[in-house]
C-alpha positions as CSV (number, residue, x, y, z in Angstrom):
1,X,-25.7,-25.8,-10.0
2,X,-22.8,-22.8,-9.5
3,X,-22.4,-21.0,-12.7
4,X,-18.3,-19.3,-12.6
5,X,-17.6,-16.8,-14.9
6,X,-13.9,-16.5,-15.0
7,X,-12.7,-13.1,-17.5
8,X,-9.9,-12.8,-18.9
9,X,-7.3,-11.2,-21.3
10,X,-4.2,-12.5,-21.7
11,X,-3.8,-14.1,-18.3
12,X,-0.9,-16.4,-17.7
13,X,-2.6,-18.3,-15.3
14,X,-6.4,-19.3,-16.8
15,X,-5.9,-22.6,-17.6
16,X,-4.2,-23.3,-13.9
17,X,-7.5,-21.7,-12.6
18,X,-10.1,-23.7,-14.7
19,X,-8.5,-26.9,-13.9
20,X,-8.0,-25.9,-9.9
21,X,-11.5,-24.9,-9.8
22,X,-12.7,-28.4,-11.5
23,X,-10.7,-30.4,-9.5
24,X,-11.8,-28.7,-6.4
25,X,-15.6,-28.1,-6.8
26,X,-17.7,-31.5,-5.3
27,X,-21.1,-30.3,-6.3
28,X,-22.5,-29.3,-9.9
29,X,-20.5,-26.6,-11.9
30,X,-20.1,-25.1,-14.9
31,X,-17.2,-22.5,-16.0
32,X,-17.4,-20.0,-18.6
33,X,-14.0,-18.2,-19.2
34,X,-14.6,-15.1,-20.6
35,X,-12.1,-14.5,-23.4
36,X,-11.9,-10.7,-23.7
37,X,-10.5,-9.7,-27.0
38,X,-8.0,-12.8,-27.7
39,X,-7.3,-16.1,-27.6
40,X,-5.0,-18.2,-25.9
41,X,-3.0,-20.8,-28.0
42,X,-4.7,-24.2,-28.0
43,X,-2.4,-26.0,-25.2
44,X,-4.0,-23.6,-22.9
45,X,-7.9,-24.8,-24.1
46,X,-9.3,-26.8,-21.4
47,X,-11.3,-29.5,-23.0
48,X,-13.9,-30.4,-20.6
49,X,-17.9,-30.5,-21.1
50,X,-18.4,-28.4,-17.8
51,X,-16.0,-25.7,-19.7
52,X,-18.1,-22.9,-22.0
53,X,-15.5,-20.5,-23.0
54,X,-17.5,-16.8,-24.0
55,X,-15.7,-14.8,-26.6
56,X,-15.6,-11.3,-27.0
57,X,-14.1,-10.3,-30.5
58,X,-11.3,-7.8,-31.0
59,X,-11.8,-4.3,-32.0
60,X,-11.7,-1.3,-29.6
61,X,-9.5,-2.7,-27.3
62,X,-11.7,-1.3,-24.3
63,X,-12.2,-3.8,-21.2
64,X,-16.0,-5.9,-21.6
65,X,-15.3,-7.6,-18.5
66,X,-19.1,-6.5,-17.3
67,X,-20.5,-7.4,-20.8
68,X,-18.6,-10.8,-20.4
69,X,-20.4,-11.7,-16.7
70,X,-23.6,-10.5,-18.3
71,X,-23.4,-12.8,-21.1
72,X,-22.6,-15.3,-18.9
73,X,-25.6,-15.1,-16.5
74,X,-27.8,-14.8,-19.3
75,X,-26.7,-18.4,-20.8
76,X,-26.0,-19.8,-17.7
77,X,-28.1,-22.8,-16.1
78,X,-27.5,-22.2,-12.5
79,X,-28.8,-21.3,-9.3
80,X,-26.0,-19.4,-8.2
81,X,-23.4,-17.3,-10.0
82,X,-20.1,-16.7,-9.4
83,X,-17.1,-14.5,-10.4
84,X,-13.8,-15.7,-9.9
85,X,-10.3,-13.7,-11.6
86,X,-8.2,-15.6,-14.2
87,X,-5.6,-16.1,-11.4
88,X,-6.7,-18.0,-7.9
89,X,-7.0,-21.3,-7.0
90,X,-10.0,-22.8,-4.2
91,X,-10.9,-24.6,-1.8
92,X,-12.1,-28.3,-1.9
93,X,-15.7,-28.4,-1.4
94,X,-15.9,-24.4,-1.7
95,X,-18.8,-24.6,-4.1
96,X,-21.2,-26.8,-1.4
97,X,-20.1,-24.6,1.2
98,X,-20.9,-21.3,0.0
99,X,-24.4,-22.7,-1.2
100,X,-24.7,-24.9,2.5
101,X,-24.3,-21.2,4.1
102,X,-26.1,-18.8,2.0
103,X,-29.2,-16.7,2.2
104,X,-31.2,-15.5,-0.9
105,X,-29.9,-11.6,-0.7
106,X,-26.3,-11.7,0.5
107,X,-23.4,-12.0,-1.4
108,X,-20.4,-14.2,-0.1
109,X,-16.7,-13.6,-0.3
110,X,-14.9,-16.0,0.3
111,X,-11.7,-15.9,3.1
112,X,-8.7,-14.9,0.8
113,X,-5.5,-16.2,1.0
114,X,-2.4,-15.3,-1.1
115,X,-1.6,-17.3,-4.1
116,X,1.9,-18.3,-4.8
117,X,0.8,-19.2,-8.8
118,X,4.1,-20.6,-10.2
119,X,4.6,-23.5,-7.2
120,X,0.7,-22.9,-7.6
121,X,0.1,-23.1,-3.7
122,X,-0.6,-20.8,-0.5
123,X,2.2,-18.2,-0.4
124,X,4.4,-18.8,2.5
125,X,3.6,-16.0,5.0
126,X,6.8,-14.6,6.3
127,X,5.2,-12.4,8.8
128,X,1.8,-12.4,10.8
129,X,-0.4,-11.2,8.8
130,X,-4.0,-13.0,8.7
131,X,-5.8,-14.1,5.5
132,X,-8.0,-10.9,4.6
133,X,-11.6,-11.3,5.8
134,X,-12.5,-7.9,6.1
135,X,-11.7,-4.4,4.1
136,X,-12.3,-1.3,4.2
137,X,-12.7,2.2,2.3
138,X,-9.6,4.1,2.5
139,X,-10.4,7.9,3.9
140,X,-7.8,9.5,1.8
141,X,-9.2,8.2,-0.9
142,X,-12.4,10.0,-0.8
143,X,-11.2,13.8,-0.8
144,X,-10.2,13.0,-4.1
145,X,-12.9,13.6,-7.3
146,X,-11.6,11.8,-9.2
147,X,-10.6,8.5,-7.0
148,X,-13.8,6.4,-6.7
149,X,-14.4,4.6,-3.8
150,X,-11.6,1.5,-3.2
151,X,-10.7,-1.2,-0.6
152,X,-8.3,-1.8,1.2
153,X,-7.6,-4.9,3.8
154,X,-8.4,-4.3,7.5
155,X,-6.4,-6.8,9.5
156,X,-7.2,-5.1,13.1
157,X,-10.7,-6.6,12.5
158,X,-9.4,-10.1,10.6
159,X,-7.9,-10.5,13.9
160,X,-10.6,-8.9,16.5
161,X,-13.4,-11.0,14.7
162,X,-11.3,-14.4,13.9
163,X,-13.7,-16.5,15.8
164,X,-16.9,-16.0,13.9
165,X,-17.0,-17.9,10.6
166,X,-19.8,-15.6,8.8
167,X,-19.7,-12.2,9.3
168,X,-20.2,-9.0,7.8
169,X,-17.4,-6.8,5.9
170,X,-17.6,-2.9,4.8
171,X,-16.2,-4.0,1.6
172,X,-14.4,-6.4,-0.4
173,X,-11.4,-6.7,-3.6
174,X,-14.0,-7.9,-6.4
175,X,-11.4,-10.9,-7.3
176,X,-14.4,-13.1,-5.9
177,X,-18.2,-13.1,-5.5
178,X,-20.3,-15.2,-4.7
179,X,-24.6,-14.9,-5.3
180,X,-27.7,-15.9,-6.5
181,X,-28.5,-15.6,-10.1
182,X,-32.3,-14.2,-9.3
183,X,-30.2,-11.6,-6.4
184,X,-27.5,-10.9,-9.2
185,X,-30.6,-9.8,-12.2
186,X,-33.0,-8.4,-9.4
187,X,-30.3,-6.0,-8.8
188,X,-29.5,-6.0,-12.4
189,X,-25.5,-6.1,-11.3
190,X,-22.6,-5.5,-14.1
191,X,-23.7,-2.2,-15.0
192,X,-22.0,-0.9,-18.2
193,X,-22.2,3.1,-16.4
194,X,-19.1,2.2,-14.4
195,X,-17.2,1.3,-17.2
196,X,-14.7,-2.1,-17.8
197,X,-14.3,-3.2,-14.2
198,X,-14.0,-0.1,-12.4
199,X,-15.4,-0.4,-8.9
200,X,-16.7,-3.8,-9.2
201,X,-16.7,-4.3,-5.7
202,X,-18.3,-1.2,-5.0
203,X,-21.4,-1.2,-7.2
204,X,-22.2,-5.2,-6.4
205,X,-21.5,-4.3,-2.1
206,X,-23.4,-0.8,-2.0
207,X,-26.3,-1.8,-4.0
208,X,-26.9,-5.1,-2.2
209,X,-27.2,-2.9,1.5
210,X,-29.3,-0.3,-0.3
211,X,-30.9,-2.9,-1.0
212,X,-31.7,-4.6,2.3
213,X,-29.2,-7.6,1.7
214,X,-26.0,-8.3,3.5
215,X,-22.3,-9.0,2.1
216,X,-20.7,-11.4,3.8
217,X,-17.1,-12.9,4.3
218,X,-17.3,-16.5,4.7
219,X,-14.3,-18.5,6.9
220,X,-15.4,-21.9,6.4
221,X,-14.0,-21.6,3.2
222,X,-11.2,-20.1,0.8
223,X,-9.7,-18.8,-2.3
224,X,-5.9,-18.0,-2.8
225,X,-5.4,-14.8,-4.8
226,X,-2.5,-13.7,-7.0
227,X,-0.9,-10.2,-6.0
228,X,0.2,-9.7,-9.6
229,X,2.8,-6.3,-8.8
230,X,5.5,-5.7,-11.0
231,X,6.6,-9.3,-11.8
232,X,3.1,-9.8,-13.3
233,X,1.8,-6.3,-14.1
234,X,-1.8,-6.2,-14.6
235,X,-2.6,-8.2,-17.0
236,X,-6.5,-7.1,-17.7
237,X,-5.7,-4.1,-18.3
238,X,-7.9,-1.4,-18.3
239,X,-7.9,2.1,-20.6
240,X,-7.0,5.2,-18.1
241,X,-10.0,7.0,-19.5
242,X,-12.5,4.5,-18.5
243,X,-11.1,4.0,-15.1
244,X,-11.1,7.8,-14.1
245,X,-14.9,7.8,-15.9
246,X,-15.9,5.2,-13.7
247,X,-14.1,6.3,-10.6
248,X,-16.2,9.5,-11.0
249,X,-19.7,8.2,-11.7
250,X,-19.1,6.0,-8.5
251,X,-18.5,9.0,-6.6
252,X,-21.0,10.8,-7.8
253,X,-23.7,7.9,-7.4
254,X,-22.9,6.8,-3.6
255,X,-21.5,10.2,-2.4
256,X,-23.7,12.5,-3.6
257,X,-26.8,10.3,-5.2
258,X,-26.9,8.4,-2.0
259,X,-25.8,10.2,1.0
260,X,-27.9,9.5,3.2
261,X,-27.5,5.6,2.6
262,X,-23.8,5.9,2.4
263,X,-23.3,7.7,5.8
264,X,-25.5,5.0,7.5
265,X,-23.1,2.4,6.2
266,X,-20.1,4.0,7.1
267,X,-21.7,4.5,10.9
268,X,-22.9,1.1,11.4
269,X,-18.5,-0.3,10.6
270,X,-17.0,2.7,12.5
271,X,-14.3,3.3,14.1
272,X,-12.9,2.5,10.8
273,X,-9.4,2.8,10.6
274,X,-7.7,6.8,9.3
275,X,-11.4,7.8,9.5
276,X,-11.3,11.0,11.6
277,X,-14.8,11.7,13.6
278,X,-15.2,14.9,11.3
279,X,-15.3,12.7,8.4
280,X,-18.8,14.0,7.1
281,X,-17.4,17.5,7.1
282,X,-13.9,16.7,5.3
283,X,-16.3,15.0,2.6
284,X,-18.5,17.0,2.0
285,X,-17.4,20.3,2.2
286,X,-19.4,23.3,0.4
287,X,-20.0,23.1,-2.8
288,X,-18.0,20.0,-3.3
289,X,-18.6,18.6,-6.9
290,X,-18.0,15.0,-8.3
C-alpha cells in the first residue's frame, strides 16, 4: 500500500487533486489530506473510504505542514509514504511504478511536468523547455545568511541525461516525494527545527546522502505541478519569521554542521551551473557566521 499525505490550507485545487490521484493510482492507496487550520465547504469533501482527511485545529495561524506528514505516517498503513502538494495531478499507474522501481533507501521524485489546473491538463509548452528532472542549488543563494539552501531547475542536464529513466538529481522542489515508511522514521524526516515547510527538500535530500541513500528522479513516470505566481499567490502560506528561522538553521546545519559532507555532494554534481571553481572560498570566508 502507498500512503499520500496531501497538506493543505485553503487550496483551490484539493479536491481536483484527491480525485486525479484516485482515478489515476492502479495499486492500493490511501490519501490523507491534511487540513491545516480550516475547512473547506462540504462540496469540496471527497467522500471516498480510501480518503482520511487529518485536521489541524485553528489557533496560531503558524504553518503545521511537518506536524501534518507526521501525523500522517504515524496512522498510516502503508509500506510506502508519499507527499504530494494540494495542486498536481499524476500519472496513471504512477503508484506501481514508483514501488516496481524503488530501493529501500532512496527517495523518488517523480519527472514534473507543468500543470495547467483550470483546463486541469499538461500546460501547453510554448517553448522548448524539458519537463524538470533535475535541480540544482543556486550559488547566489548561498552568500546570503539568511537564504537557506533552495532549488532551482537545471535543464542543461534534463536535456544531457534524457536517455536514462532513473538517475540521480542534486536536489529537488519538495512538491513530491516519494519513500519508504521504515526510510522516512529511520531518518526520522519532518523535523519541526526547520520550521512550517521551510527547506523541505533540503532536509529530506541531504539527510538521505548523509545517510548512505540516493535521491532519485524517476522518468518512467510523472506528476504535473501548478506554478501558482501571482494569479494564484501562495496559497499555504507561510509566516516570514518562520521561514527566515528555518532558512538559517538549514544553513547552519549543512554549511557549517556538515561541511565536509556537504562539499563532497556538491563535488560529486559539478560543474554545476554559476558555481565558480573558488566556490569553497566565496562560502566560507573567515569567520563567516550563520
Amino acid at each position: 500500500m502507498l500512503s499520500i499525505a496531501i497538506p493543505s490550507r485553503n487550496e483551490i485545487f484539493l479536491k481536483k487533486t484527491i480525485e486525479d490521484v484516485l482515478q489515476n493510482a492502479t495499486g492500493e492507496i490511501e490519501i490523507f489530506p491534511i487540513l491545516d487550520g480550516y475547512e473547506p465547504p462540504e462540496e469540496e469533501i471527497v467522500h471516498d473510504p480510501r480518503v482520511h482527511y487529518l485536521r489541524i485545529p485553528l489557533g496560531d495561524g503558524k504553518c503545521h505542514k511537518r506536524q501534518g506528514i507526521n501525523m500522517m505516517v504515524e496512522l498510516c498503513h502503508g509500506e510506502y509514504v508519499m507527499s504530494l502538494d494540494a495542486h498536481c495531478m499524476v500519472a496513471k499507474g504512477f503508484d506501481e511504478q514508483l514501488a516496481k522501481d524503488h530501493k529501500p533507501n532512496w527517495v523518488q521524485i517523480p519527472r514534473r511536468h507543468r500543470l495547467d489546473a483550470e483546463n486541469w491538463c499538461l500546460q501547453v509548452q510554448a517553448d522548448s523547455r524539458p519537463p524538470i528532472d533535475y535541480e540544482y542549488i543556486p550559488f547566489d543563494s548561498l552568500l546570503k545568511n539568511d537564504e537557506g539552501i533552495h532549488d532551482f531547475k537545471w535543464d542543461k542536464r534534463s536535456r544531457d541525461r534524457a536517455d536514462i529513466p532513473i538517475d540521480p538529481t542534486l536536489t529537488s522542489q519538495g512538491s513530491c516525494w516519494f519513500m519508504t515508511k521504515d526510510w522516512f522514521n529511520a531518518r526520522r524526516f519532518m523535523d519541526v527545527r526547520y520550521q512550517g515547510w521551510g527547506q523541505e527538500a533540503e532536509e529530506i535530500n541531504l539527510e538521505t546522502r548523509k545517510n548512505g541513500g540516493e535521491v532519485m528522479t524517476n522518468k518512467n513516470t510523472w506528476y504535473a505541478h501548478l506554478h501558482k505566481g501571482p494569479k494564484y499567490g501562495r496559497m499555504y502560506h507561510m509566516n516570514k519569521n518562520d521561514q527566515r528561522r528555518s532558512q538559517i538553521y538549514a544553513a547552519d546545519l549543512w554549511l557549517n554542521k556538515n561541511r565536509d559532507f556537504f562539499i563532497s555532494l556538491i563535488e560529486r554534481f559539478m560543474p554545476i551551473p554559476g558555481w565558480p571553481e573558488n566556490w569553497k572560498e566565496q562560502i566560507w570566508y573567515k569567520d563567516r557566521k550563520w
